[in-house]
VMD Tcl script that draws the C-alpha trace (Angstrom):
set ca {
  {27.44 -4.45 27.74}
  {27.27 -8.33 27.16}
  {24.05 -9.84 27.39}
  {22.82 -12.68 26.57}
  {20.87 -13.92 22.84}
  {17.53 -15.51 22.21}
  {17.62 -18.69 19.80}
  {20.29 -17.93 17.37}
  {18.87 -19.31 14.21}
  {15.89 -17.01 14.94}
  {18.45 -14.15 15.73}
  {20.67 -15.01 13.04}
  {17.52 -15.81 10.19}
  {16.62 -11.88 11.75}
  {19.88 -10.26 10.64}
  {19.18 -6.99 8.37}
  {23.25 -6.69 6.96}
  {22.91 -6.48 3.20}
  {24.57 -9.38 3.01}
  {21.53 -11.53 4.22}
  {18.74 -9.13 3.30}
  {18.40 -7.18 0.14}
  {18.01 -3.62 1.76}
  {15.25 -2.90 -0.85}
  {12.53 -5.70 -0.59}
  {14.13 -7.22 2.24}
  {14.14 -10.98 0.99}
  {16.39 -13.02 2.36}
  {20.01 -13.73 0.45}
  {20.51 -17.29 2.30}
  {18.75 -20.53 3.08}
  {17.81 -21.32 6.55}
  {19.75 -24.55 6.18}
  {23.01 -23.07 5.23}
  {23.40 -21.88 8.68}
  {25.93 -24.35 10.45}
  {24.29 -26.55 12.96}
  {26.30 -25.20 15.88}
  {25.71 -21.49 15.28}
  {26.13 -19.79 19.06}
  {26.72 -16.08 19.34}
  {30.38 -15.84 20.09}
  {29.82 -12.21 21.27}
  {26.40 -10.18 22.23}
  {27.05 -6.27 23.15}
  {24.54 -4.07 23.62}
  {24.34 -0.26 23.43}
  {22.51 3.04 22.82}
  {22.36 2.00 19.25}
  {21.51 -1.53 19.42}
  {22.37 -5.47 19.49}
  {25.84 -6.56 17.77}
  {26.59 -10.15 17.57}
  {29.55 -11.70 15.83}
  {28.75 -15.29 14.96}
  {30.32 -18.83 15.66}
  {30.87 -18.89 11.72}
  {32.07 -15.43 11.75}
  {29.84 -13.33 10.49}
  {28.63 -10.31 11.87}
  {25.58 -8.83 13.00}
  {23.81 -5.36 14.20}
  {20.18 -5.10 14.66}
  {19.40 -1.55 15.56}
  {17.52 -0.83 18.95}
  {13.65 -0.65 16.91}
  {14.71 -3.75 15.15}
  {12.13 -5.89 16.62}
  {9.19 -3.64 17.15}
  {5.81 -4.54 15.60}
  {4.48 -3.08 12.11}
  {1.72 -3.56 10.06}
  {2.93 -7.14 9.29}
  {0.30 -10.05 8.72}
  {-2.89 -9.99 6.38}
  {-5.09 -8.12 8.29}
  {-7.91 -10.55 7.24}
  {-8.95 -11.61 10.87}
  {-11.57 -9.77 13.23}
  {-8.39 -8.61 15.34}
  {-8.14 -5.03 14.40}
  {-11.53 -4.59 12.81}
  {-14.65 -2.08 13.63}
  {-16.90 -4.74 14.04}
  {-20.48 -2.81 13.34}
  {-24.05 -3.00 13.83}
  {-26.42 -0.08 11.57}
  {-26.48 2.29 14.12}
  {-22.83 2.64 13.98}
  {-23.10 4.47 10.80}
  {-25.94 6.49 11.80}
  {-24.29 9.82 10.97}
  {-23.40 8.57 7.59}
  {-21.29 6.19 5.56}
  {-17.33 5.98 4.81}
  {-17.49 7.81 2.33}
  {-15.14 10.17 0.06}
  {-15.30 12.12 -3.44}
  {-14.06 10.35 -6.52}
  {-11.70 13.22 -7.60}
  {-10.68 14.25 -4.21}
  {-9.92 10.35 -3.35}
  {-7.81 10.42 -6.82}
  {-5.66 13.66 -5.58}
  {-5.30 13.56 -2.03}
  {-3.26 11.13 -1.01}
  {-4.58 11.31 3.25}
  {-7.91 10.90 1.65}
  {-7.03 7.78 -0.64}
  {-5.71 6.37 2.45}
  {-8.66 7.12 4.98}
  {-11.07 5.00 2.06}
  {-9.06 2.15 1.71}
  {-8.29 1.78 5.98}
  {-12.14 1.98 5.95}
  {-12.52 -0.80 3.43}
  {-9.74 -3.18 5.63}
  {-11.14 -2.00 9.10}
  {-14.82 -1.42 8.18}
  {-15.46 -3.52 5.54}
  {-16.89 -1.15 3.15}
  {-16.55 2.31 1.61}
  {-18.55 4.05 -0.77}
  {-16.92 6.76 -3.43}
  {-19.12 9.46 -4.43}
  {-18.87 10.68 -7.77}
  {-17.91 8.50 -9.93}
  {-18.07 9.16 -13.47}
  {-21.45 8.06 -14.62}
  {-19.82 5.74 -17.30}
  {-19.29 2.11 -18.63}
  {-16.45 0.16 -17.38}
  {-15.45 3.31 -14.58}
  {-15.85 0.78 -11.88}
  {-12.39 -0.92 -13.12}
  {-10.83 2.04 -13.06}
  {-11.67 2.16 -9.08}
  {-10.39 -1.20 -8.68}
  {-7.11 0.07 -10.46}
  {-6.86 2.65 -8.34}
  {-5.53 0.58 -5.66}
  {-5.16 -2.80 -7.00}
  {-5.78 -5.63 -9.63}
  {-9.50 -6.50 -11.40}
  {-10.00 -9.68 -10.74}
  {-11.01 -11.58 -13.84}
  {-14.02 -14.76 -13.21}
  {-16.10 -16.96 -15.20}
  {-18.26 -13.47 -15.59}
  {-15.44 -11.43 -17.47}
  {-13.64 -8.37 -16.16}
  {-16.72 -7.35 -15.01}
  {-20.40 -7.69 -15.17}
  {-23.40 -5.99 -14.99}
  {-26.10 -6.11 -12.24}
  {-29.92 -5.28 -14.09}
  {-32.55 -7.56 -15.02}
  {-31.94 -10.17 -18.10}
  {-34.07 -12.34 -19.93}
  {-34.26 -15.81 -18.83}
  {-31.31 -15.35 -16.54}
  {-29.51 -17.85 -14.80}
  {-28.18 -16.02 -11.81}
  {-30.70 -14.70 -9.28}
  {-28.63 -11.52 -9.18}
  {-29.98 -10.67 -12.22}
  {-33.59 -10.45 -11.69}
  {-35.90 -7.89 -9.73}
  {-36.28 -10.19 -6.98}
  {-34.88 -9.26 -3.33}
  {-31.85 -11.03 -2.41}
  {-30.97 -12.03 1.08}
  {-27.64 -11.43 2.90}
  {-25.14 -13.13 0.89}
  {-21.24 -13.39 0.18}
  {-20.23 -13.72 -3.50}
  {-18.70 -16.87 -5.19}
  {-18.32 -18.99 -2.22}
  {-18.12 -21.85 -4.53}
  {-14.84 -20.56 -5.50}
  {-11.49 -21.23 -3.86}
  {-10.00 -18.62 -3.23}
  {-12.97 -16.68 -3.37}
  {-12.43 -13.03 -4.70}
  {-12.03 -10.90 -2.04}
  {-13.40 -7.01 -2.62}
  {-16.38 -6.81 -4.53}
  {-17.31 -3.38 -6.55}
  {-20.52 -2.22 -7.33}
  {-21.11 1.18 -9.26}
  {-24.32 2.46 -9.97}
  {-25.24 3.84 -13.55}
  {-28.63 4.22 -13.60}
  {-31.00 3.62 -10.28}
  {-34.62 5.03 -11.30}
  {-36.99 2.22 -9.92}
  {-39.05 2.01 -7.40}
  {-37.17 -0.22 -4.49}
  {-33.25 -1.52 -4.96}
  {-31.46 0.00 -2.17}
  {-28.70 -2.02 -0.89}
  {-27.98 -3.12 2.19}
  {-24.87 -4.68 3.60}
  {-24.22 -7.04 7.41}
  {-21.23 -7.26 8.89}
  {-20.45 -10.71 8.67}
  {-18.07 -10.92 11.35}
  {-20.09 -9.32 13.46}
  {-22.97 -11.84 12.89}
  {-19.76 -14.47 13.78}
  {-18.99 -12.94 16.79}
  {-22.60 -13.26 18.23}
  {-23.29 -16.75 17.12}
  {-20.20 -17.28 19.00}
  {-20.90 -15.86 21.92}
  {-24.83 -16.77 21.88}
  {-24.22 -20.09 20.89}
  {-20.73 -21.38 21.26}
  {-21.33 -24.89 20.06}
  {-23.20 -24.15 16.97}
  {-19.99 -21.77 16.21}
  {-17.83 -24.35 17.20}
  {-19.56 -26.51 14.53}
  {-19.81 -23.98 11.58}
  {-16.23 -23.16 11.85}
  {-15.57 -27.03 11.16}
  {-17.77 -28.53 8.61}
  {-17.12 -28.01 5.51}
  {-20.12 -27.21 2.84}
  {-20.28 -27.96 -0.58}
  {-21.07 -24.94 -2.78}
  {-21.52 -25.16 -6.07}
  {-22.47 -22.84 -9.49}
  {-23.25 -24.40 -12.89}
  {-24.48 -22.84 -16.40}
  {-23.79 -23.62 -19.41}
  {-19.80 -22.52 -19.58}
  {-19.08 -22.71 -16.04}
  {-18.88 -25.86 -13.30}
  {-17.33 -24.29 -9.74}
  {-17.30 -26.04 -6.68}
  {-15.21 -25.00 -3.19}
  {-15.74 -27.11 0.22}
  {-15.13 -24.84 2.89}
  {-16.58 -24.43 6.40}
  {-18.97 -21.21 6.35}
  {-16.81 -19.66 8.98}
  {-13.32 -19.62 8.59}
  {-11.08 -19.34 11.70}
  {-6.87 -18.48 11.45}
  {-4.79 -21.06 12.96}
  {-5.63 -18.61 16.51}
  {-9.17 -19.35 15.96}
  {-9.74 -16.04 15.31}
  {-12.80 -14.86 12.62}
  {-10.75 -14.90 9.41}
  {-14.25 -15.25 6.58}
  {-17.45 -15.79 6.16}
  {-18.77 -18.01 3.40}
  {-22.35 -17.53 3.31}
  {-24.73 -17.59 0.12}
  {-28.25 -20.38 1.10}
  {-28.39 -20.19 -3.13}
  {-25.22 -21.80 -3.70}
  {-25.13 -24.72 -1.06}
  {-25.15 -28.15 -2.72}
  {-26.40 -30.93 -1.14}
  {-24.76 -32.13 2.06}
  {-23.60 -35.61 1.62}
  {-20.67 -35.91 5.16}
  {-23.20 -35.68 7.51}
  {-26.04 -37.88 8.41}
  {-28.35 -38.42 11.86}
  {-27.68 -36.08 14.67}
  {-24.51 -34.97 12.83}
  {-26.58 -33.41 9.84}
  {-29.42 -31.94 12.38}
  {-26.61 -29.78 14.57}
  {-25.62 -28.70 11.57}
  {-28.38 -27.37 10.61}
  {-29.73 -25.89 13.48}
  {-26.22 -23.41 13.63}
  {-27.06 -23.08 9.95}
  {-30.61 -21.87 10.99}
  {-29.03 -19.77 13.82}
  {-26.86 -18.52 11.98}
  {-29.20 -17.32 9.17}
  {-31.42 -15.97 11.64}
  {-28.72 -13.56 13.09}
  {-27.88 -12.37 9.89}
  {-31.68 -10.39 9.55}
  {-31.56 -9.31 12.50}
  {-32.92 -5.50 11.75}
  {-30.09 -4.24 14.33}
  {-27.68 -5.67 11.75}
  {-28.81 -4.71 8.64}
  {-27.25 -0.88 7.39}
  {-29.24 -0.33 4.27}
  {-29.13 2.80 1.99}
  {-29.32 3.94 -1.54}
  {-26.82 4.04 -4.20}
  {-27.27 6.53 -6.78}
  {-25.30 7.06 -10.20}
  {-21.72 8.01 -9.61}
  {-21.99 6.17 -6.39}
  {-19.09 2.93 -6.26}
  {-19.54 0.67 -3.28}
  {-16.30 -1.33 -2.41}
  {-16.67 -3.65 0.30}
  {-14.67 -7.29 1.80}
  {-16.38 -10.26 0.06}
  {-14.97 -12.21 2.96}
  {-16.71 -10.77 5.47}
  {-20.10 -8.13 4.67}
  {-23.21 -10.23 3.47}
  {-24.52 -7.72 0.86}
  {-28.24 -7.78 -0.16}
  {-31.29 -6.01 -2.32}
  {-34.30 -5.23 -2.25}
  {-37.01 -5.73 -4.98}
  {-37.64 -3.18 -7.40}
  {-39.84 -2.68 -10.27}
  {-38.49 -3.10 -13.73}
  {-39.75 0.33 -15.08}
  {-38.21 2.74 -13.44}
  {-34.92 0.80 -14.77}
  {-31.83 0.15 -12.22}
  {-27.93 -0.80 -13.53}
  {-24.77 -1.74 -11.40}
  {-21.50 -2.27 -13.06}
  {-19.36 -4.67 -10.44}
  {-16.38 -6.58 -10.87}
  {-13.99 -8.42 -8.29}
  {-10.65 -7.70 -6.95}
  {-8.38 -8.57 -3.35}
  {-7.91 -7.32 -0.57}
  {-4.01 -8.26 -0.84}
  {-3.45 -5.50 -3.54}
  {-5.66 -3.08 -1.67}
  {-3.79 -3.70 1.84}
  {0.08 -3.07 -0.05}
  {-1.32 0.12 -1.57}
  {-2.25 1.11 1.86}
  {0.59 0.27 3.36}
  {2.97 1.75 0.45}
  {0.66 5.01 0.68}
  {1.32 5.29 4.01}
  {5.14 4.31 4.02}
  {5.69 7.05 1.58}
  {3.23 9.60 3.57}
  {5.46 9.20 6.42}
  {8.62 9.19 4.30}
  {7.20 13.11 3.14}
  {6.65 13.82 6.30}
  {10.33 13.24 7.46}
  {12.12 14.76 4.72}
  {9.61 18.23 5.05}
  {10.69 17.61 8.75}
  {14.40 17.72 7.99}
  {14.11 20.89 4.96}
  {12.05 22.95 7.85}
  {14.51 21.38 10.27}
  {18.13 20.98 9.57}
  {17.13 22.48 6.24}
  {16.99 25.63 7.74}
  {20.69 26.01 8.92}
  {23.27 27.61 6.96}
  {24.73 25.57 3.41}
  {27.98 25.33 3.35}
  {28.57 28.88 3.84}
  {26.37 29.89 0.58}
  {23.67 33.02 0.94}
  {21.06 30.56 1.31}
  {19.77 27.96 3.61}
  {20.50 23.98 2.65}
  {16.06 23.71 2.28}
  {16.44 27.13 0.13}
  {19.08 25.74 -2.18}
  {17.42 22.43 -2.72}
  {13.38 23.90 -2.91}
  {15.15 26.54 -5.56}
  {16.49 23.46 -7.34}
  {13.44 21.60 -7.38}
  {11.83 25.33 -9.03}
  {13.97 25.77 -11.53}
  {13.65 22.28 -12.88}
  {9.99 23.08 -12.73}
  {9.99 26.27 -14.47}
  {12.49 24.37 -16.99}
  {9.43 22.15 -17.86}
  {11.92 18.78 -16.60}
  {10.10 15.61 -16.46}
  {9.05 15.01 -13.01}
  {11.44 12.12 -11.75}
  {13.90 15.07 -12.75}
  {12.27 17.39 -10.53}
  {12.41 15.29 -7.86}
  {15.99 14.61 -8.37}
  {16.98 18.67 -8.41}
  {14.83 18.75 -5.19}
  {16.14 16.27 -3.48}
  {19.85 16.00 -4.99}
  {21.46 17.29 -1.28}
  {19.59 15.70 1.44}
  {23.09 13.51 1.66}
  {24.14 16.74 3.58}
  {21.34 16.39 6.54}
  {22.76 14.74 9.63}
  {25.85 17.13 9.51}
  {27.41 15.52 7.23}
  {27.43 18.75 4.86}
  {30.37 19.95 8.12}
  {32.33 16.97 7.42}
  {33.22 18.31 4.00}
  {33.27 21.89 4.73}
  {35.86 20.67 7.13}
  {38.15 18.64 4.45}
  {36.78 15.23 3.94}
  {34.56 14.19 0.99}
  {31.01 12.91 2.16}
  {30.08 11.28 -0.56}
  {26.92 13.34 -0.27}
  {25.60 12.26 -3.97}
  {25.92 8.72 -3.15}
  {24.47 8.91 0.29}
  {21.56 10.84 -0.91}
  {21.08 7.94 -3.34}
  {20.79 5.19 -0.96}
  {18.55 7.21 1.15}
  {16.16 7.65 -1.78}
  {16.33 4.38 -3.44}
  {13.44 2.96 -0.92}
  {11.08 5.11 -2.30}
  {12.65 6.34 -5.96}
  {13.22 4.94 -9.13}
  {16.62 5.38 -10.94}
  {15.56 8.23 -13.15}
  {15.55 10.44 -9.70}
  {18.09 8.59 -8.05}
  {20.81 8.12 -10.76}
  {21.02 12.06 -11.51}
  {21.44 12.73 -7.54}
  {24.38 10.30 -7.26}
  {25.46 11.66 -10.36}
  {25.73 15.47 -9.50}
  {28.96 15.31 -8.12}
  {30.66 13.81 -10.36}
  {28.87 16.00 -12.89}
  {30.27 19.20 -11.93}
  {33.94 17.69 -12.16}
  {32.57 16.85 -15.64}
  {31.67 20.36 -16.82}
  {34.73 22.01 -15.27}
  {36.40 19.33 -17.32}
  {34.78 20.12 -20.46}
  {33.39 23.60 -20.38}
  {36.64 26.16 -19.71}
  {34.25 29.08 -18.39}
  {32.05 26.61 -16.20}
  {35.00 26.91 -13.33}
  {35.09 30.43 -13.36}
  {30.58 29.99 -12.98}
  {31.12 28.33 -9.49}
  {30.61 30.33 -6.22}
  {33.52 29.79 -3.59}
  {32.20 27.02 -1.58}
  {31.62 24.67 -4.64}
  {35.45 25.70 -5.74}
  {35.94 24.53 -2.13}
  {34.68 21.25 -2.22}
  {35.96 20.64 -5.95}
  {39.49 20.17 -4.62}
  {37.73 17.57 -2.00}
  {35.80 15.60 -4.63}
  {38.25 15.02 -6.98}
  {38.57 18.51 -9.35}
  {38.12 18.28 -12.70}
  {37.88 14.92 -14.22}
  {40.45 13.74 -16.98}
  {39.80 13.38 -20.18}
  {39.48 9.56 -20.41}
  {37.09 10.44 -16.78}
  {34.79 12.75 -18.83}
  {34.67 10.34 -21.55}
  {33.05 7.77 -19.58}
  {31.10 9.36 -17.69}
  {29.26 11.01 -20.80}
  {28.46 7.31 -21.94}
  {26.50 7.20 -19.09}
  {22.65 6.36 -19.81}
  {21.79 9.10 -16.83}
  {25.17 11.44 -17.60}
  {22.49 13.87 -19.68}
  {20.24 14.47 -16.45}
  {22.87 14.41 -13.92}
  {24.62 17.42 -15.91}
  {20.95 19.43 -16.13}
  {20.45 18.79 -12.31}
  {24.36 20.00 -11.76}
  {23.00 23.28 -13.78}
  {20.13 23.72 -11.33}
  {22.35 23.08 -8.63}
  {24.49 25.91 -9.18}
  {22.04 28.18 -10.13}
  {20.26 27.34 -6.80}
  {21.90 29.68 -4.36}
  {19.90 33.29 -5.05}
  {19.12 34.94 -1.28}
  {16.51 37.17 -3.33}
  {15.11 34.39 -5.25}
  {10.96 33.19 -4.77}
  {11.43 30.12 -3.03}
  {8.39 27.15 -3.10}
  {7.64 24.98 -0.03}
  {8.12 21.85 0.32}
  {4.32 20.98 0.08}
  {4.12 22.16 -3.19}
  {6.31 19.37 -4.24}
  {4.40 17.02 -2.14}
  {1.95 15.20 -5.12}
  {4.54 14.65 -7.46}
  {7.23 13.50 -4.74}
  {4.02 10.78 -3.88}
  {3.68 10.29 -7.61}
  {7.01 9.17 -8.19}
  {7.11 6.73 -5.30}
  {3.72 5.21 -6.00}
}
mol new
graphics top color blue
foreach p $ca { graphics top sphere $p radius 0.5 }
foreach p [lrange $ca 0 end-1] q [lrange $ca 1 end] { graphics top cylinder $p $q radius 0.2 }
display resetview
């Protein structure tokens, strides 16, 4: 059916052909201005399996029928999507998780950091009680982020010390660093030693506090979100300044961060008259919203504990506490930019697991090409006998996986005389998510068994009678000169091994694994 096109530079600057995308990051090949100024779609037809468009200039088009439908695209930095939280919220505890579990479960690892983008904060339990642990959290799902105090720093009471942080003094509701630009988004805090009497921690949602001045008092909002404030830090290595307003707002005017630290203002010089006392009367307002006791959630971190939470957007604070009893924090920095594309990769692959365990319980379960075992059988039996082999794991994955070019009926196709190209297909499929040390050796199987027929006389006689079946369709044994290069091949070593599994694959009697056994090294691999 013909139908008609939106704008066709944003249609055209859309189009996901390999040509103008690459298929794996999905950057653009071409410049927007290297489209001809009269681009028109010459032809629009729609059907069941979505828009194709051939092009004024030729080209040629298809965007598939979920082409356009919303993701997770965009920053996620605004209030739009958030939990925006008072104390009470959390009244039947904190997002929270166990260190070790949060390292091995993949589900859990993803339900801490979704806390940290839609919460604000999450809290590991656990940790171990050691110097320097707290940038191994930050590596977990991102990058430390390095400042004028080091790779990290430590939160306890010095002599003569310049920042108030490091004193027994209570500390107000405050964001970190807002004299820098940009100002490091996720701060880390992991307690090593909290014995004294006083220092809990307490953390206000910032946005939340946003929200309320805005709809309280719209016109001291109004002005917060548009004058900017000097803040400033100074000691003896260090001279940071950043002029931002103290609420940020996207282009939408939506709540994108809160800069808010009364220590680190410098002096107001823009304003003057009525000008300087609006401002700070919202200033006041603001501050006064902020201790509200409805929006303050404090609690206690003990050792092992590691609090992550958006510097952008939770005012963290202290009490006092008493020098004897002795209290340490280890923090450092890192962004919320890392944190977000680990989510979203964690989740992409998640998903990706859960459609190929779909398709082995699935189409996995039909009949293989006429063997004594299912396709899922075959390929799980694969996968075990690299195992039990003691195979690295990318060529685990690779005997696992080596035959999912068969799902979608494509394994009837050659049954019924044509080569699929079922090593190649399964490599394109799994080059999203897979490196080429699992890829290369699944592409590679095919041709590997010509290889071994070529060069090994009693490998032929080894094959059951569908494989001598499809032989004859994939090419038979390769020629000399064939086997030759192919050996020269940097992955010719592993494709052979996985050919070996392959074959060996195809026992009815045989112990066969699940799929979820595979599961953590299959996530492994794609992190």
């Amino acid at each position: 059916m013909s139908v008609p096109v939106p704008n066709p530079y944003w249609l055209r600057d859309n189009c996901p052909c390999a040509e103008c995308r690459n298929p794996r990051s999905g950057q653009k090949r071409f410049q927007i201005g290297d489209l001809p100024d009269d681009l028109t779609a010459a032809e629009a037809v729609e059907d069941a399996t979505g828009l194709s468009v051939l092009w004024s200039d030729g080209h040629r088009s298809h965007y598939p029928t979920d082409w356009n439908t919303p993701d997770e695209s965009g920053d996620h930095r605004t209030e739009h999507g958030k939990r925006l939280w008072e104390a009470a919220d959390f009244a039947r505890g904190l997002p929270e998780a166990d260190w070790s579990t949060y390292l091995a479960d993949p589900e859990e690892k993803i339900a801490v950091l979704a806390a940290v983008r839609r919460s604000g904060f999450a809290v590991l339990r656990g940790v171990p009680v050691e110097e320097r642990q707290v940038l191994a959290v930050a590596r977990s799902f991102g990058y430390v982020r390095d400042t004028n105090y080091g790779e990290l720093f430590d939160v306890r009471v010095e002599p003569d010390a310049v920042n108030f942080a490091f004193t027994d003094a209570a500390i107000a509701p405050h964001t970190d660093n807002p004299y820098r630009d940009p100002v490091p988004t996720l701060q880390l805090l992991h307690c090593l030693r909290n014995e004294a009497a006083g220092g809990d921690s307490g953390l206000v949602d910032g946005f939340r506090a946003a929200a309320l001045l805005r709809e309280e008092d719209p016109e001291a909002f109004a002005l917060l979100a548009r004058t900017p404030v000097p803040f400033r830090y100074r000691d003896r290595t260090a001279d940071l300044a950043a002029e931002l307003p103290m609420i940020g707002l996207d282009p939408r005017g939506a709540i994108r961060e809160v800069r808010f630290n009364n220590r680190s203002i410098d002096t107001i010089r823009t304003l003057d008259g009525a000008e300087l006392d609006a401002f700070y009367a919202a200033y006041r307002r603001f501050a006064e919203i902020t201790l509200r006791p409805a929006l303050q959630l404090e609690f206690r971190l003990g050792p092992g504990d590691c609090l992550i939470f958006d510097n952008t957007r939770l005012l963290h604070a202290r009490t006092a506490f008493e020098q004897a009893g002795g209290r340490h924090l280890q923090g450092c920095y890192a962004d919320l930019d890392s944190l977000s594309s680990t989510l979203s990769v964690l989740r992409r692959n998640v998903a990706a697991l859960d459609e190929l365990e779909a398709l082995f319980a699935g189409e996995g379960a039909g009949e293989y090409l006429g063997e004594a075992v299912t396709m899922a059988e075959h390929m799980l039996q694969a996968g075990q006998l690299a195992r039990a082999a003691g195979a690295p794991p990318a060529l685990v994955a690779a005997a696992l996986l080596h035959d999912i070019g068969h799902f979608h009926g494509s394994g009837l196709e050659l049954m019924a005389g044509a080569d699929n190209r079922h090593g190649a297909t399964a490599a394109a499929r799994l080059s999203r998510f897979f490196a080429p040390a699992v890829t290369e050796p699944v592409r590679l199987h095919v041709p590997a068994k010509r290889y071994l027929c070529a060069v090994e006389p009693d490998y032929f006689a080894k094959l059951s009678p569908a494989s001598v079946h499809t032989l004859g369709l994939q090419g038979g044994p390769m020629t000399p000169a064939e086997a030759e290069e192919f050996a020269a091949g940097p992955f010719a070593t592993d494709a052979v091994a996985v050919r070996r599994w392959d074959e060996a694959a195809k026992d009815p009697s045989a112990e066969t694994p699940t799929f979820a056994e595979f599961r953590p090294l299959l996530l492994e691999l794609m992190g």
